[in-house]
Structure formats: structure tokens, C-alpha cells
VONUMAR-568863 format. One line per field, with one value per atom (N, C-alpha, C): residue number from 1; atom name; residue in three letters; x, y, z. Coordinates in Angstrom, 3 decimals. Example, Ala and Ser with C-alpha at 12.3 -4.5 7.8 and 13.67 -1.06 7.14 Angstrom:
REM residues 2
i = (1|1|1|2|2|2)
at = (N|CA|C|N|CA|C)
aa = (ALA|ALA|ALA|SER|SER|SER)
xx = (13.190|12.300|13.200|12.850|13.670|12.900)
yy = (-5.690|-4.500|-3.300|-2.250|-1.060|0.030)
zz = (7.800|7.800|7.800|7.080|7.140|7.870)
***
This chain:
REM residues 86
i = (1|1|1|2|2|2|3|3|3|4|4|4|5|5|5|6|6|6|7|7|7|8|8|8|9|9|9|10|10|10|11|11|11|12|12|12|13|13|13|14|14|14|15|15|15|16|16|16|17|17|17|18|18|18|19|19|19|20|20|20|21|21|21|22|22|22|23|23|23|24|24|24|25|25|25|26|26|26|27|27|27|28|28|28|29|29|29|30|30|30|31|31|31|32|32|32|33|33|33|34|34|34|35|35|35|36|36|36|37|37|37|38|38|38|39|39|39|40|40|40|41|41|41|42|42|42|43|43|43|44|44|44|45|45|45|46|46|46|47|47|47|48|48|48|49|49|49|50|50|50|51|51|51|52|52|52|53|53|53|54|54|54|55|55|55|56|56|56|57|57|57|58|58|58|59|59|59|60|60|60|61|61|61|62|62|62|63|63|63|64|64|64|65|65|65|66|66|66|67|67|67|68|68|68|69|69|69|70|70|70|71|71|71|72|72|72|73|73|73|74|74|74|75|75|75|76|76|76|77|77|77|78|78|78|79|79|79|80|80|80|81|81|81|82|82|82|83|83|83|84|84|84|85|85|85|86|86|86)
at = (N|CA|C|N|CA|C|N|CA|C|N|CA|C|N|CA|C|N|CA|C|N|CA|C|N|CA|C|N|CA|C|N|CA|C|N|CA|C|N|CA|C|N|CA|C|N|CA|C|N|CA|C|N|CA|C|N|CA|C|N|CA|C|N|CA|C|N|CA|C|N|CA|C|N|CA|C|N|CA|C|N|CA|C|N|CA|C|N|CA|C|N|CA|C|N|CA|C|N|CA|C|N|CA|C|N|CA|C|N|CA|C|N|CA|C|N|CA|C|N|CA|C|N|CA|C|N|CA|C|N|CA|C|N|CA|C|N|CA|C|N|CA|C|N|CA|C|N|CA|C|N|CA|C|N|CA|C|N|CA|C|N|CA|C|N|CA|C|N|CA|C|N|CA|C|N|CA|C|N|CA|C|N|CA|C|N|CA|C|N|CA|C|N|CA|C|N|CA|C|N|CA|C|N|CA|C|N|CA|C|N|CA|C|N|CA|C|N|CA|C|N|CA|C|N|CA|C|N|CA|C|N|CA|C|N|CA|C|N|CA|C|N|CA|C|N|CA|C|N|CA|C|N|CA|C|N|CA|C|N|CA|C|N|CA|C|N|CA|C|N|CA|C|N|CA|C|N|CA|C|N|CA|C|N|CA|C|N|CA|C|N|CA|C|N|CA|C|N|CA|C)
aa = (UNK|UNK|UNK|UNK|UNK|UNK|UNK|UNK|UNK|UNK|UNK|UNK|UNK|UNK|UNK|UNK|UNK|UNK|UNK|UNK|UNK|UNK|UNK|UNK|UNK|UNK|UNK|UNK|UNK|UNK|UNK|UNK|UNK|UNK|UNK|UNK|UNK|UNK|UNK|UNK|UNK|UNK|UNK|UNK|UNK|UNK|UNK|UNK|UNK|UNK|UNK|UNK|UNK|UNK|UNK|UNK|UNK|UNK|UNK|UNK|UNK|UNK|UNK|UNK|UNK|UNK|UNK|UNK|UNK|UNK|UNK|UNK|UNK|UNK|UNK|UNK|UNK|UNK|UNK|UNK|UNK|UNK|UNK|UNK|UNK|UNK|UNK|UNK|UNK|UNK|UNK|UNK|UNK|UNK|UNK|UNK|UNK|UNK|UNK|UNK|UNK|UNK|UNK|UNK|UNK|UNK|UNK|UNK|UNK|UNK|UNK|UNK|UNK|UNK|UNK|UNK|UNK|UNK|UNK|UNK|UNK|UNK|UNK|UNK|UNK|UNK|UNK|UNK|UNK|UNK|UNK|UNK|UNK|UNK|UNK|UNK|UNK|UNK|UNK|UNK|UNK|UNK|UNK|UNK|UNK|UNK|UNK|UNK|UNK|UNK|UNK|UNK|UNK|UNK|UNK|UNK|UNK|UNK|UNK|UNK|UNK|UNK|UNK|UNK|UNK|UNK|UNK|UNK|UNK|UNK|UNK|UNK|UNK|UNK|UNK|UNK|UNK|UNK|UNK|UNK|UNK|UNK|UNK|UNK|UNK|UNK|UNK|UNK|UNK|UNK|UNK|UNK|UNK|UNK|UNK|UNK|UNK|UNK|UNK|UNK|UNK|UNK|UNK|UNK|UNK|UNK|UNK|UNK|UNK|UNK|UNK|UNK|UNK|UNK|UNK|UNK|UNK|UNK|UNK|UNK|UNK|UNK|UNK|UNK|UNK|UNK|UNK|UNK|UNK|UNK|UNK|UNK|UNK|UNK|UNK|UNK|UNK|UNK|UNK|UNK|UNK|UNK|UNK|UNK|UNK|UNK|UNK|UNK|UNK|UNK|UNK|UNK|UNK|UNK|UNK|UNK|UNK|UNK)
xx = (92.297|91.443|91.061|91.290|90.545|89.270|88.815|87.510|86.533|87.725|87.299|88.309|88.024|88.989|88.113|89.468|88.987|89.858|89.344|90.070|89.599|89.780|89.590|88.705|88.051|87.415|88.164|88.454|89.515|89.119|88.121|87.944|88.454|89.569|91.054|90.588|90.894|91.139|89.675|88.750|87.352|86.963|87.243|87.234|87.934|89.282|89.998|89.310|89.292|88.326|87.254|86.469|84.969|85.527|86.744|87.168|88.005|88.674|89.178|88.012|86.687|85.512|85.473|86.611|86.432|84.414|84.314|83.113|82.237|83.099|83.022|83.806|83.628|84.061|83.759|84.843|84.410|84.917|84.309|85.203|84.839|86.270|85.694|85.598|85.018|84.302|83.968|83.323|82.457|81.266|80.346|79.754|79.941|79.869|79.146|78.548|79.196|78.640|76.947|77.272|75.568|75.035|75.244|74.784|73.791|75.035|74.334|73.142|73.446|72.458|71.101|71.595|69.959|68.836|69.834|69.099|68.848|69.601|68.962|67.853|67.761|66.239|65.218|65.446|64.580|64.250|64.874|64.206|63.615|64.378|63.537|62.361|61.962|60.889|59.879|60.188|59.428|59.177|59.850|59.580|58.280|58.867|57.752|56.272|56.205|54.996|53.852|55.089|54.725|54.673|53.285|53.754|54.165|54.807|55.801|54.234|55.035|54.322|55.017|54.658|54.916|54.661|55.187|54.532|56.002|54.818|55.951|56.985|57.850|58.956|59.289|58.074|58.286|57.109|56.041|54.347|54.068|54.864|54.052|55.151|54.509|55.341|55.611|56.834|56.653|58.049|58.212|59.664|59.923|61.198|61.523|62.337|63.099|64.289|64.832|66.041|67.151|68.189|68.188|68.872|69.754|71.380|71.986|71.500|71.547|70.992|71.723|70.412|70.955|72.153|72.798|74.413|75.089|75.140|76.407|77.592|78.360|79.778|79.961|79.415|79.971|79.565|80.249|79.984|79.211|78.993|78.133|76.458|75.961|74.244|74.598|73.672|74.087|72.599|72.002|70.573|70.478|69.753|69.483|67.825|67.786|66.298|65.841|65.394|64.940|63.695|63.569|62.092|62.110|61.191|60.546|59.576|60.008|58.373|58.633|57.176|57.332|56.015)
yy = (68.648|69.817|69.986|70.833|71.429|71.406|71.194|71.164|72.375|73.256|74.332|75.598|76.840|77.821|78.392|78.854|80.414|81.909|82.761|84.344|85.638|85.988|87.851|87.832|89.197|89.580|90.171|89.439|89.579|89.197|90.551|89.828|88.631|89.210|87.911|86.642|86.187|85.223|84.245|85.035|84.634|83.922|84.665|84.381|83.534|83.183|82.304|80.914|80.849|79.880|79.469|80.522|79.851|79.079|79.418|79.508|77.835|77.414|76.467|75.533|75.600|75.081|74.451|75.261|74.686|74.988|74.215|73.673|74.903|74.686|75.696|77.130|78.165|79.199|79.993|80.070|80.750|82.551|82.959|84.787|84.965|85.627|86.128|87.775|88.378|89.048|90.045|89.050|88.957|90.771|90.966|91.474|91.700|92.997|93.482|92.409|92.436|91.180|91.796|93.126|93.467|93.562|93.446|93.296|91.838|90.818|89.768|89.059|89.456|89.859|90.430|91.058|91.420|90.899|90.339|89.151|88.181|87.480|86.159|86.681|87.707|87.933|88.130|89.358|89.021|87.911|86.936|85.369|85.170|84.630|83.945|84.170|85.910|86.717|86.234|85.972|85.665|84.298|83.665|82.239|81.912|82.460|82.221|82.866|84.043|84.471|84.146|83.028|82.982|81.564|80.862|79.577|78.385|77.677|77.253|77.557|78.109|78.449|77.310|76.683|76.102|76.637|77.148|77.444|77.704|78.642|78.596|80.288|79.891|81.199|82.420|81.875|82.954|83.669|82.971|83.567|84.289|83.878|84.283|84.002|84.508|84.946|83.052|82.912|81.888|81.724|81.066|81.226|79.644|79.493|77.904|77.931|77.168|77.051|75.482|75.758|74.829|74.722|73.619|73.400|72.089|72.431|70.794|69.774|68.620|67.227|67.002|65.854|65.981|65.203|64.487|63.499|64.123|65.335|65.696|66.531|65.665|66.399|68.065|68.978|70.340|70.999|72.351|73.094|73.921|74.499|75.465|74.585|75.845|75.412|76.684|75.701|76.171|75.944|77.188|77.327|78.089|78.053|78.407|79.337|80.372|80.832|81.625|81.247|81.848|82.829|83.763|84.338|85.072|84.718|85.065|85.762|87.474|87.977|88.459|88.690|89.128|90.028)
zz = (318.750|318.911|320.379|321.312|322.525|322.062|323.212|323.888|324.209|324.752|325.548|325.834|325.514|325.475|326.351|326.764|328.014|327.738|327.412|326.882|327.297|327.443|328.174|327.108|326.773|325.455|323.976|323.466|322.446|321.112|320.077|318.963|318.083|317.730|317.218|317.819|318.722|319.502|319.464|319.773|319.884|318.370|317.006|315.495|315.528|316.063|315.530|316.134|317.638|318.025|317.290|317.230|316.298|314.938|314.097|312.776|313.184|314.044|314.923|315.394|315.374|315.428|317.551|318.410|319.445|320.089|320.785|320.971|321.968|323.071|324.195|324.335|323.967|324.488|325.515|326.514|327.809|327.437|327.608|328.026|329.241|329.890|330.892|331.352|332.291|332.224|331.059|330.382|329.125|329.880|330.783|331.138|332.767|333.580|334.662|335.284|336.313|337.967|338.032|337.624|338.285|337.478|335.910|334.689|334.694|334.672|334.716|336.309|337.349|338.635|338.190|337.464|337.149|336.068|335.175|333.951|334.827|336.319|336.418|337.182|337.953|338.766|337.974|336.402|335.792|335.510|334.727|334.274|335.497|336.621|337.800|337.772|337.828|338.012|337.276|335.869|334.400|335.058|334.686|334.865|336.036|337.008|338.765|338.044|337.206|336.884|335.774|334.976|333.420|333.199|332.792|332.607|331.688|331.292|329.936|329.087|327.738|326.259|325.205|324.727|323.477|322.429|321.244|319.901|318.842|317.867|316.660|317.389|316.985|317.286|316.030|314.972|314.051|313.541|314.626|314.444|316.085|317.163|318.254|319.398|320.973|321.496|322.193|323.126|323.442|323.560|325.195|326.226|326.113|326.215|326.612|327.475|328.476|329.117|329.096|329.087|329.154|330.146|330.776|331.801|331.780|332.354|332.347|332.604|332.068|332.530|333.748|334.695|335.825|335.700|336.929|336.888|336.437|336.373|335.210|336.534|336.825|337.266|337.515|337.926|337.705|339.178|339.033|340.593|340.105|338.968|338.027|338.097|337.574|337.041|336.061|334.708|333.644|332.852|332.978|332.543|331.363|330.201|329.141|328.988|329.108|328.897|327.537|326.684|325.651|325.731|325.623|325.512|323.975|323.688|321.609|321.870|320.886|321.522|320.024|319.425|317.746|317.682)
***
């Protein structure tokens, strides 16, 4: 089994992967250079203004982020930001 696929945006291909259970799927240009430019300034923005919330995610509002562990081998930073607003 691969590890890791990389594919243009291609329903087919993408199903068969998930259906293939590979782990990592990359697409690429999945979205707009200036699409995604502007989600990371927003977060940054959020984050610098807002400070960590803990709670329930199905009663109230409340952001987490996720980020690679450090030591880890890569040229990427690979950050995860959730924001829950209900």
C-alpha cells in the first residue's frame, strides 16, 4: 500500500484513493494561490487577537490549532486551525 498520492483534482482518482485507504492525499492546485493567502492571514490575524478557548464543540464557540511535532524532517510547516462557531 502507498503512503501517499499526489493528483490534479480528479473525482475518480481521489474516491479510489480514499476507497484504497491511502493515508495522505495531496491534490494539487486543489485552490487559488490567493485563495489560500488569504485564509493564512486570516488565521494568523485570529489567532494574534484571540486567545486559545477550550470547550465543548457542540455547545459553544471554541478554536484549536494543530501543528507538526517538532524533529520532524520536512521543508513544509504544516498547521491545522479549527475554528467552531454554533
Amino acid at each position: 500500500m502507498k503512503n501517499v498520492a499526489i493528483c490534479e483534482i480528479d473525482n475518480n482518482k481521489i474516491t479510489q484513493y480514499i476507497a484504497d485507504e491511502i493515508p495522505v492525499i495531496i491534490v494539487k492546485n486543489f485552490e487559488k494561490e490567493s485563495v489560500c493567502n488569504t485564509v493564512r492571514r486570516s488565521v494568523h490575524f485570529f489567532l494574534k487577537h484571540n486567545s486559545p478557548k477550550l470547550g465543548n464543540r457542540f455547545t459553544e464557540t471554541f478554536w484549536q490549532i494543530d501543528v507538526l511535532p517538532s524533529k520532524v524532517m520536512t521543508d513544509r510547516i504544516f498547521r491545522t486551525c479549527f475554528i467552531f462557531c454554533w
